[in-house]
C-alpha positions as CSV (number, residue, x, y, z in Angstrom):
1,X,2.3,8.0,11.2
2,X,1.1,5.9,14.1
3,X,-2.4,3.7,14.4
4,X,-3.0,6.9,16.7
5,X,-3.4,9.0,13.7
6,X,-6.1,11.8,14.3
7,X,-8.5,13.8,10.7
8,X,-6.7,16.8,12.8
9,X,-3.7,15.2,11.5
10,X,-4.5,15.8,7.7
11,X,-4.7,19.6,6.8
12,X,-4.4,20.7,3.3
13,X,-1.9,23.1,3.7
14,X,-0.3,24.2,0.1
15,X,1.9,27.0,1.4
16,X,5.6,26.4,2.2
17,X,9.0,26.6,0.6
18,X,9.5,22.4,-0.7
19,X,12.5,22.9,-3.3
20,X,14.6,21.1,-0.9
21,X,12.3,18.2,-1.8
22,X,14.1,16.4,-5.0
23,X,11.5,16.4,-7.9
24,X,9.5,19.0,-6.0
25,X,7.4,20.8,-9.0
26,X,8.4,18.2,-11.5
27,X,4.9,19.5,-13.1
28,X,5.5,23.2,-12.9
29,X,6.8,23.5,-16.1
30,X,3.9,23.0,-18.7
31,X,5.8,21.7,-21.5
32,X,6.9,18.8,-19.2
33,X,3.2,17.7,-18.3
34,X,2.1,14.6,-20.3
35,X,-1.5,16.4,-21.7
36,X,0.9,19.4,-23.3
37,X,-0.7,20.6,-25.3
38,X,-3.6,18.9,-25.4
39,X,-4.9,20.4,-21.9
40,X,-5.7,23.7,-22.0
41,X,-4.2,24.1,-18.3
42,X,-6.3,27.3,-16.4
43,X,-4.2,25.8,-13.0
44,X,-7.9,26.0,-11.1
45,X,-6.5,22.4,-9.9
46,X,-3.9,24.1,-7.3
47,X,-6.7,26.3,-6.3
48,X,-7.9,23.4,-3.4
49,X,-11.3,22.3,-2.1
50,X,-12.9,25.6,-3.3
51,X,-15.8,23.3,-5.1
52,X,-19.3,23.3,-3.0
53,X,-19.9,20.2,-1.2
54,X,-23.3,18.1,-2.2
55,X,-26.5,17.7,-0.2
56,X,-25.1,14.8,2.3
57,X,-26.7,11.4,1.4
58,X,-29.1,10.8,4.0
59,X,-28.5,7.0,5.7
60,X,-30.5,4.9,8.8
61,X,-27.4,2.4,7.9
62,X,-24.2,2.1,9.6
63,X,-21.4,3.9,7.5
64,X,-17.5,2.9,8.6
65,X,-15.3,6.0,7.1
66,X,-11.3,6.5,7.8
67,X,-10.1,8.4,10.5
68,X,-7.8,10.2,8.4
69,X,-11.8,11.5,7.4
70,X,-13.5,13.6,9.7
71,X,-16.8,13.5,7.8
72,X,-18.6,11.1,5.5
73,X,-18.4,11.5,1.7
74,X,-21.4,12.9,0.3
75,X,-22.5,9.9,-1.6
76,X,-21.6,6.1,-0.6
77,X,-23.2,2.7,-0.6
78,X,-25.3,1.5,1.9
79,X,-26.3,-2.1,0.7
80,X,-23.9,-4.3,2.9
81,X,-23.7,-2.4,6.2
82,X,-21.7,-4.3,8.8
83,X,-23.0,-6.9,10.5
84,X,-22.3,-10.6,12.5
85,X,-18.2,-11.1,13.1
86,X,-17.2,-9.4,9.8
87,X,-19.1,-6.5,11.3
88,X,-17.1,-6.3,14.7
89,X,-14.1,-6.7,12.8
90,X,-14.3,-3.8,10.3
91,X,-15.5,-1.7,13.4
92,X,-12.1,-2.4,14.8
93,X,-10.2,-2.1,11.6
94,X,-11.8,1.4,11.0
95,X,-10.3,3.1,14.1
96,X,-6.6,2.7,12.6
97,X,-4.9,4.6,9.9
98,X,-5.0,4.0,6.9
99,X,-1.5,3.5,6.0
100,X,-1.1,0.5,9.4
101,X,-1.4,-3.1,8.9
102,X,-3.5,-2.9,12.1
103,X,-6.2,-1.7,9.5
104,X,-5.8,-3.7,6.6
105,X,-5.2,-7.5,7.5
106,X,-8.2,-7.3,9.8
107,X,-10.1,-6.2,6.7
108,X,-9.0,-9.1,4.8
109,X,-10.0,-11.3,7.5
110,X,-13.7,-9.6,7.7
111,X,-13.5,-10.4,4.0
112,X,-13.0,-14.1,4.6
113,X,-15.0,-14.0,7.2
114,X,-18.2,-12.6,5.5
115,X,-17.5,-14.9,2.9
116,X,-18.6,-18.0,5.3
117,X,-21.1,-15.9,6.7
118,X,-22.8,-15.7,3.7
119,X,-22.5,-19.0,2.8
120,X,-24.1,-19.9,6.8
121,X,-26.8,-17.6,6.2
122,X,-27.7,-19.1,2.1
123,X,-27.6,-22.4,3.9
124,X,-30.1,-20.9,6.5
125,X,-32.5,-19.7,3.9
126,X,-33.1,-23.4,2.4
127,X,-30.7,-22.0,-0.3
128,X,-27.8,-24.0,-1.2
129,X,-25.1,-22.0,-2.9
130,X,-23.6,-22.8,-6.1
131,X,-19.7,-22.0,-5.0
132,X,-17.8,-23.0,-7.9
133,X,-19.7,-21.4,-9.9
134,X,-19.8,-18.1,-7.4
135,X,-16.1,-18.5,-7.5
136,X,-15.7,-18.5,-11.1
137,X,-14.2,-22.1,-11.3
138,X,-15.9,-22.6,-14.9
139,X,-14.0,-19.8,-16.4
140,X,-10.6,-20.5,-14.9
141,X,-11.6,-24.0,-16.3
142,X,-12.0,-23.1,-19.4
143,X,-9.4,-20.0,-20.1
144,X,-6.7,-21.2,-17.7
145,X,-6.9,-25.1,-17.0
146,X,-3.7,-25.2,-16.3
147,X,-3.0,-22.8,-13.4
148,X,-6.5,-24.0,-12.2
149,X,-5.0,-27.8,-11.9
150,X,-2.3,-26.5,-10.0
151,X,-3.8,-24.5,-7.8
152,X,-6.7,-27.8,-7.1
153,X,-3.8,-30.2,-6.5
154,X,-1.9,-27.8,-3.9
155,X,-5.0,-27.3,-2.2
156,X,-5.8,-31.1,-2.4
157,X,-2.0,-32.2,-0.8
158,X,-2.6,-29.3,2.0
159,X,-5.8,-30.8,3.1
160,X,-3.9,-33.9,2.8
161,X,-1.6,-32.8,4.6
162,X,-3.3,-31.4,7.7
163,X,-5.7,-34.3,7.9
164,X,-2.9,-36.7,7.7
165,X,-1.1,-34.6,10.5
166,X,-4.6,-34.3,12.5
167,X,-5.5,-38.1,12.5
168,X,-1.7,-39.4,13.1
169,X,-1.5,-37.1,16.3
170,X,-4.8,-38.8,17.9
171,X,-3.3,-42.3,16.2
172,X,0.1,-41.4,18.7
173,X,-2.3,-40.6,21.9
174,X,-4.4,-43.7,21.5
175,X,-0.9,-45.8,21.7
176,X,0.1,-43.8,24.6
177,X,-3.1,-44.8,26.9
């Protein structure tokens, strides 16, 4: 698969010889399924998508779906729609495949991103946001100090580091003029 990937791409098609597939049918035998005999096994599973769709949920909201998707679930959420830089970055995200990084680290970013976004727009509301406690500092306090310690003092010697590097580089052009 390529970031080019197409919904025309994915077809459900269940017909085919496979047995040169190792494992192929692994779960054709019923005594070898995991639920035997609990299940009572009526195989309507390998029927398909023969189940009637529900009434599509109605939306005035932007909704980002897969490509490998060529229409909308019936039901999703609608109660953080994409907006500000996060925004433009899942709208890029969304028009790879699923299975490419070109999706997925952008995502993470947009998470990051909306992160400080929200934290911007909290600030811009006169509200000022309680982040260790949004972050669950209190509880990793309490049930895992010690990994918490760790984690504060790398995070502290980073900084450190990078300011250390920041303000000795302008120390080294000051001498130079």
């Amino acid at each position: 698969m390529t970031d080019e990937t197409r919904p025309e791409d994915f077809k459900n098609i269940r017909s085919g010889d496979y047995s040169h597939i190792n494992g192929w049918g692994i779960d054709a035998d019923r005594r070898n399924d995991p639920t035997y005999p609990m299940k009572q096994r009526t195989n309507e599973e390998h029927a398909g998508y023969t189940w009637t769709r529900p009434t599509q949920q109605h939306s005035d909201t932007e909704i980002l779906h897969s490509v490998e998707r060529p229409n909308l679930t019936a039901v999703y959420g609608t109660t953080a729609p994409p907006s500000g830089l996060s925004g433009k970055i899942r709208r890029m995200a969304y028009k790879y495949s699923e299975s490419s990084y070109a999706r997925w680290v952008p995502l993470i970013l947009a998470d990051r991103v909306g992160m400080i976004e929200g934290i911007i727009d909290d600030l811009a509301h006169g509200h000022i946001p309680n982040i260790p406690g949004e972050r669950g500092w209190g509880a990793e306090w309490k049930h895992n100090r010690r990994n918490f310690v760790i984690n504060v003092a790398t995070a502290a010697v980073i900084t450190g580091a990078i300011v250390y590097a920041m303000t000795r580089k302008k120390e080294k052009e000051f001498e130079i003029i």
